[in-house]
DRENTIDO-182332 format. One record per residue (C-alpha): residue number from 0; residue in one letter; chain; z, y, x. Coordinates in steps of 0.5 Angstrom, whole numbers. Layout:
<lofi loke="NUM" guro="A" bado="A" w="Z" v="Y" u="X"/>
...
//
This chain:
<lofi loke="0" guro="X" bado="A" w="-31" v="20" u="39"/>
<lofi loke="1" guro="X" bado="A" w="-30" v="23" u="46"/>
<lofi loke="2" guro="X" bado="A" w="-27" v="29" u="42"/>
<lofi loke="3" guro="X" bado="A" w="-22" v="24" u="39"/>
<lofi loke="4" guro="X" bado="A" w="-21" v="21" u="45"/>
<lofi loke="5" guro="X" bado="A" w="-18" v="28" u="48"/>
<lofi loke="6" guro="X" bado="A" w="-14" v="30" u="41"/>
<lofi loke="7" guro="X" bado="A" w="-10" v="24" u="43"/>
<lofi loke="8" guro="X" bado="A" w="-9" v="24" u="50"/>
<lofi loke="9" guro="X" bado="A" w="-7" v="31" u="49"/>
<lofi loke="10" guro="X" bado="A" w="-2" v="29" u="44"/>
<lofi loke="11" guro="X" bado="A" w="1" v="24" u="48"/>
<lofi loke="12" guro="X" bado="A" w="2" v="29" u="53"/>
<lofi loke="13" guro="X" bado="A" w="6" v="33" u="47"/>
<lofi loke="14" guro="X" bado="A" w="0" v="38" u="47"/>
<lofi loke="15" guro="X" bado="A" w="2" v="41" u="40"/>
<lofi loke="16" guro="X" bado="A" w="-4" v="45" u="38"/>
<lofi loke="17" guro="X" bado="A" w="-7" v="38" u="39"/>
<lofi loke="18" guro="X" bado="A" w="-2" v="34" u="34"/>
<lofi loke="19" guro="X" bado="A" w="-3" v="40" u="28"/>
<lofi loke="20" guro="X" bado="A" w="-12" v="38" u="29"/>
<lofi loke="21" guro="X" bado="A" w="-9" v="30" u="30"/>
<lofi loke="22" guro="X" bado="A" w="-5" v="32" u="23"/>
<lofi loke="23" guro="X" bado="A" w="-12" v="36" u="20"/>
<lofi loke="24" guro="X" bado="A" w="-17" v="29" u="22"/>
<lofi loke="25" guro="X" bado="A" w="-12" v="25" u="19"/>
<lofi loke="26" guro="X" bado="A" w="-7" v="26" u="14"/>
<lofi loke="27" guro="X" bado="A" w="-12" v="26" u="8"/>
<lofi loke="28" guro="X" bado="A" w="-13" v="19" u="9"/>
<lofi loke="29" guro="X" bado="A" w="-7" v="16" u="11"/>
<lofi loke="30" guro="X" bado="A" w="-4" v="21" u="5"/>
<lofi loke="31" guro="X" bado="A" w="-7" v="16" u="2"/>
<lofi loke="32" guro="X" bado="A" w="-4" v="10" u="4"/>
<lofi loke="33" guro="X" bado="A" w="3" v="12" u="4"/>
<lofi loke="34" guro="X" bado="A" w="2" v="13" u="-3"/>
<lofi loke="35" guro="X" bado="A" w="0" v="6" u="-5"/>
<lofi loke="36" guro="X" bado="A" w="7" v="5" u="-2"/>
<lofi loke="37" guro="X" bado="A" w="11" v="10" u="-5"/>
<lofi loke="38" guro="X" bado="A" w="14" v="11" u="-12"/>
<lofi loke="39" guro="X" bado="A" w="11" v="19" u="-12"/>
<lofi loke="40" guro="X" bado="A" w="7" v="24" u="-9"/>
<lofi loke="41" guro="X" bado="A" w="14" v="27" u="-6"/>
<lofi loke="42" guro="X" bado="A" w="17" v="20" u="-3"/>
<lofi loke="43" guro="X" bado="A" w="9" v="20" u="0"/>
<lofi loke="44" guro="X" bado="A" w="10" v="26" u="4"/>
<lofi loke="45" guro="X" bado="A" w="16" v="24" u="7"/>
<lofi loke="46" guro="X" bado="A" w="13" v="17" u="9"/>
<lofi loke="47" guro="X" bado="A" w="7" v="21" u="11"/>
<lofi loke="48" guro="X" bado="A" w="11" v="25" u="17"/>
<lofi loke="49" guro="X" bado="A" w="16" v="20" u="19"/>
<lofi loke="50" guro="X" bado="A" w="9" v="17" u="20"/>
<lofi loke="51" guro="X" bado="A" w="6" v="22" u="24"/>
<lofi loke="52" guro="X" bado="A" w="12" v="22" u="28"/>
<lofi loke="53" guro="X" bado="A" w="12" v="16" u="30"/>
<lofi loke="54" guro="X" bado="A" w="4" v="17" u="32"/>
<lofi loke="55" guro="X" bado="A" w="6" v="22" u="36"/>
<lofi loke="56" guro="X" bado="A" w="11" v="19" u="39"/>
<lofi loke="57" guro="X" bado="A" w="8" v="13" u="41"/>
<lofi loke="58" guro="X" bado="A" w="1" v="15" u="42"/>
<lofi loke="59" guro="X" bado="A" w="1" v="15" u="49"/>
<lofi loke="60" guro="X" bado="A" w="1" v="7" u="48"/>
<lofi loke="61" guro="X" bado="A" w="-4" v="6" u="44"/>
<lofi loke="62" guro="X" bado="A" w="-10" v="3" u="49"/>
<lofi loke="63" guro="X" bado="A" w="-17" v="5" u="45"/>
<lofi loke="64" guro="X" bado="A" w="-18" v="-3" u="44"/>
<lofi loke="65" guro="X" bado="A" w="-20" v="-2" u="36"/>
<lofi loke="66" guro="X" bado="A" w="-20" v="3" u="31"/>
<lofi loke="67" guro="X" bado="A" w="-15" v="9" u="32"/>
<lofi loke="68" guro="X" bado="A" w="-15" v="9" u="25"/>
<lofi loke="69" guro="X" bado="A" w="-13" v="2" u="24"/>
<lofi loke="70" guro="X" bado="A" w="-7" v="3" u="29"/>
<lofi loke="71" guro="X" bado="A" w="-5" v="10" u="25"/>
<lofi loke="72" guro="X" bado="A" w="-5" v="5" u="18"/>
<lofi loke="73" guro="X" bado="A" w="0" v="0" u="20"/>
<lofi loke="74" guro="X" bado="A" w="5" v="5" u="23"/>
<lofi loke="75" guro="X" bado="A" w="4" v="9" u="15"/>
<lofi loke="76" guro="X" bado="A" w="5" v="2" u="12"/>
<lofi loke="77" guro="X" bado="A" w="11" v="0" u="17"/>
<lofi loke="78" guro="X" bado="A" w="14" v="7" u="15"/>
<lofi loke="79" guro="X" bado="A" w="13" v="5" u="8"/>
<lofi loke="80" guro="X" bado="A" w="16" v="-3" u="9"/>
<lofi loke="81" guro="X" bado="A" w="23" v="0" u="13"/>
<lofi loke="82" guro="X" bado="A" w="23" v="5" u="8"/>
<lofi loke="83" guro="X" bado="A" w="24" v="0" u="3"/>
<lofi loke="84" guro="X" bado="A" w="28" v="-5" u="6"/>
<lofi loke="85" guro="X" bado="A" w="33" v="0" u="6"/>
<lofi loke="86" guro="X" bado="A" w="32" v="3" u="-1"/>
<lofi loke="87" guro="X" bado="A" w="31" v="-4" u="-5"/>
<lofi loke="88" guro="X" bado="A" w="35" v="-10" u="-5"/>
<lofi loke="89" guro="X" bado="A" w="30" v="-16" u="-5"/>
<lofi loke="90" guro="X" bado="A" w="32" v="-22" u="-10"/>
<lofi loke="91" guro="X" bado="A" w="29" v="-29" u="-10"/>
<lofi loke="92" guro="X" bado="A" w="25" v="-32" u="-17"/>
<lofi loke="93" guro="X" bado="A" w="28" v="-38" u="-18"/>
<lofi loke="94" guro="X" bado="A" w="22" v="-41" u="-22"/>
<lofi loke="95" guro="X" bado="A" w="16" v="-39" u="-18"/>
<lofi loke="96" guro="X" bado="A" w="12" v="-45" u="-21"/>
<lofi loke="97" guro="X" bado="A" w="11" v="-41" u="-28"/>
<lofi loke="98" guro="X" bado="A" w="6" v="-35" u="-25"/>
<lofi loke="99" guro="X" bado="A" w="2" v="-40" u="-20"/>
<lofi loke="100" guro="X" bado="A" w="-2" v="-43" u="-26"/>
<lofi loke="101" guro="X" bado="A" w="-4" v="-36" u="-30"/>
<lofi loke="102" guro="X" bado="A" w="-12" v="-34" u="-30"/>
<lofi loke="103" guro="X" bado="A" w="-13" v="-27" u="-29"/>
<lofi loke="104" guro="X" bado="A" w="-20" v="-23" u="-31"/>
<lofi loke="105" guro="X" bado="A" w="-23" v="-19" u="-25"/>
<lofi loke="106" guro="X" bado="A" w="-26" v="-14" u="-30"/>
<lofi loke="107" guro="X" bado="A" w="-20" v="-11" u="-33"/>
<lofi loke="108" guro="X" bado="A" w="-20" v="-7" u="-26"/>
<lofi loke="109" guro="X" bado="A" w="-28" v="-4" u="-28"/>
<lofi loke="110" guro="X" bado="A" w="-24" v="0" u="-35"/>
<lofi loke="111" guro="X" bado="A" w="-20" v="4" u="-30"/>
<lofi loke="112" guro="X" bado="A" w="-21" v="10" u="-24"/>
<lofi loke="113" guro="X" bado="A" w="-18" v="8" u="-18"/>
<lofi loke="114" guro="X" bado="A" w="-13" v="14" u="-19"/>
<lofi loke="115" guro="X" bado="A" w="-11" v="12" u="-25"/>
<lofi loke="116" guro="X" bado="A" w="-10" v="5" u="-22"/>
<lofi loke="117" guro="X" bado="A" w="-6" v="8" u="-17"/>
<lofi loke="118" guro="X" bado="A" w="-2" v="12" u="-22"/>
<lofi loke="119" guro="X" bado="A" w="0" v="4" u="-26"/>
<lofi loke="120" guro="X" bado="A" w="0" v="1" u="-19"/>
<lofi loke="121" guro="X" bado="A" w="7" v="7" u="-17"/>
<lofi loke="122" guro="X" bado="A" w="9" v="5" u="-24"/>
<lofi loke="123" guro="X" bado="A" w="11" v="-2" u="-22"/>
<lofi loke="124" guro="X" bado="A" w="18" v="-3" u="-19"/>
<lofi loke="125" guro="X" bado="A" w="18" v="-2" u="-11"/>
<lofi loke="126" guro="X" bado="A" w="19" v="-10" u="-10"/>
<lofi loke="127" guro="X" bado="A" w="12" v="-11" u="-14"/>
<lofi loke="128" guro="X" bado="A" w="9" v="-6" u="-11"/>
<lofi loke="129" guro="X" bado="A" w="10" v="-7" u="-4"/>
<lofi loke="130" guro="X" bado="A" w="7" v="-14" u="-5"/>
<lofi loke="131" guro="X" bado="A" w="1" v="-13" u="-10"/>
<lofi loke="132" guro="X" bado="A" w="0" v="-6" u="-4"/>
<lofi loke="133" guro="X" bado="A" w="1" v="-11" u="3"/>
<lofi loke="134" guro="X" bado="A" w="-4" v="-18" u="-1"/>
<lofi loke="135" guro="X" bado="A" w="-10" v="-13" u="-5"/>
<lofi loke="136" guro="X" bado="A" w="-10" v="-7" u="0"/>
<lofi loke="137" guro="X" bado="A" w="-8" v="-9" u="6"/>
<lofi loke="138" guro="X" bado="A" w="-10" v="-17" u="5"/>
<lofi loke="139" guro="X" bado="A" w="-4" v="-20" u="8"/>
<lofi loke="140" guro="X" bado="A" w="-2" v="-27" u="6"/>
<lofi loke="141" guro="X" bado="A" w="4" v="-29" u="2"/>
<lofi loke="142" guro="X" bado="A" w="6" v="-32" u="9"/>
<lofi loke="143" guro="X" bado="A" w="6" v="-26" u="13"/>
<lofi loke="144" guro="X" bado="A" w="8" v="-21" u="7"/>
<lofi loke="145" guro="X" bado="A" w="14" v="-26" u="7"/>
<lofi loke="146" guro="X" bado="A" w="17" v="-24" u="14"/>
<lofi loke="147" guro="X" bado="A" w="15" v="-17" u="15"/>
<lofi loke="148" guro="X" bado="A" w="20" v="-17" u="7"/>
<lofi loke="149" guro="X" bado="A" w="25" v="-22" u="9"/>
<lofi loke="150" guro="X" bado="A" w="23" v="-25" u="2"/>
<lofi loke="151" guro="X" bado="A" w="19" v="-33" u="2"/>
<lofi loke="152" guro="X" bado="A" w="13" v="-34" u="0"/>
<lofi loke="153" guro="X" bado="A" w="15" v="-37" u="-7"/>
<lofi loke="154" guro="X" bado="A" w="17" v="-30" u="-8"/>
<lofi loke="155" guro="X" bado="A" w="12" v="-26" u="-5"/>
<lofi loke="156" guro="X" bado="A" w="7" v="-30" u="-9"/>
<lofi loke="157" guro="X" bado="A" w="12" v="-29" u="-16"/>
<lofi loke="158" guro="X" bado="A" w="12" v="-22" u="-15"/>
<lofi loke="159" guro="X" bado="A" w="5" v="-21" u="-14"/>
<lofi loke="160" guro="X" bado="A" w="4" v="-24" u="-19"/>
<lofi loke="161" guro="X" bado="A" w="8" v="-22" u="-23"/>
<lofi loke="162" guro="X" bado="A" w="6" v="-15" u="-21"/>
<lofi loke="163" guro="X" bado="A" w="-3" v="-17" u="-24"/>
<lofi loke="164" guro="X" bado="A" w="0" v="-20" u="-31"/>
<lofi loke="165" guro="X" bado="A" w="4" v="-12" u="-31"/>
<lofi loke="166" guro="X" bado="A" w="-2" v="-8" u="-29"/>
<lofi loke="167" guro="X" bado="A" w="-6" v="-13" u="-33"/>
<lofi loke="168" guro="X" bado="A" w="-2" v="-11" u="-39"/>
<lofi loke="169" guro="X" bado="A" w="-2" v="-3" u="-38"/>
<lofi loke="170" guro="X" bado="A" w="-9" v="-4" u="-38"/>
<lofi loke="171" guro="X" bado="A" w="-10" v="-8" u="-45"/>
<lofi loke="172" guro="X" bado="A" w="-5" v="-2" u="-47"/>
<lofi loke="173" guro="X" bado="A" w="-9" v="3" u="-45"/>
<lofi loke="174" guro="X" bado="A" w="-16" v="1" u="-46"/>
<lofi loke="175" guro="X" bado="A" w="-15" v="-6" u="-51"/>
<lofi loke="176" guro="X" bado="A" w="-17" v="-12" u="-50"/>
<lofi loke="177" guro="X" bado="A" w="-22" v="-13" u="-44"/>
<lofi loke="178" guro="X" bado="A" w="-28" v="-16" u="-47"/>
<lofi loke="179" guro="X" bado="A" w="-27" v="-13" u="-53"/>
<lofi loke="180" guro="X" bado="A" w="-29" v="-8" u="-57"/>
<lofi loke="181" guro="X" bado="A" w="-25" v="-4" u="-61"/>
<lofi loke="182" guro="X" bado="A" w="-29" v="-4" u="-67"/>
<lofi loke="183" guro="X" bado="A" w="-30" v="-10" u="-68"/>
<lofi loke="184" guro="X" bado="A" w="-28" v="-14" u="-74"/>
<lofi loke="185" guro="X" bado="A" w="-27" v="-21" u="-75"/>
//
């Protein structure tokens, strides 16, 4: 941890070897995060350095109360928002009322790897995706979702449930129905 502590005061005094090791600890992880948000591997990387960027420019700001890790996170996933707001417009769903009443099964996620599931998750249209990432992964609210999306709640709330009844769907297409056997006759 102290190591740490010298890596990022290093780079808050713009000491570069220290922001190539600060990039080594952490850029697998955060690699990962910005891949939730992104359509591919290759918007990924761009949200990544733009990132990292970020970090090493603010860096001196950080005050250690928390994790380092949680503080780099939210920048990824703040790159990853701005970059969306400005590549995709937002519309509202008119009758949001029509999604709030389903029932959805939590096992359907237990036929699938977790890359698989990232791989379904970039399929979705960057909106849906941007929901389903900010409520399942980073356990926003649909009143916070609302304000860092510029959308309201009953959007964000039709959009990530719009985006489960998808996932749910490839899923089924993938695997069949789950529950269910595929040899089975009725």
């Amino acid at each position: 941890m102290e190591d740490l502590k010298k890596i990022i005061k290093k780079c808050g005094s713009g000491d570069a070897r220290a922001q190539a090791k600060l990039y080594e600890l952490f850029a697998p992880k955060m690699f990962g995060v910005c891949l939730r948000y992104s359509k591919d591997s290759t918007e990924a990387e761009d949200n990544l350095q733009e990132g990292f960027l970020r970090v090493y420019t603010y860096i001196s700001k950080f005050r250690h109360e928390g994790s380092f890790e949680g503080w780099m996170r939210r920048i990824m996933v703040n790159v990853s928002l701005e970059k969306f707001r400005k590549q995709h417009s937002v519309y509202p769903v008119e009758d949001v009322t029509i999604y709030e009443s389903q029932n959805y099964t939590e096992d359907i996620i237990d036929k699938i790897s977790a890359m698989e599931l990232i791989e379904l998750i970039q399929d979705l249209t960057p909106r849906y995706r941007m929901v389903f990432n900010l409520y399942v992964i980073e356990g926003l609210n649909h009143k916070e979702i609302s304000e860092k999306m510029n959308i309201s709640e009953g959007t964000s709330k039709s959009n990530l449930s719009r985006a489960r009844e998808i996932l749910q769907r490839k899923v089924k297409e993938l695997y069949g129905e789950v529950g269910s056997t595929k040899n089975s006759t009725a």
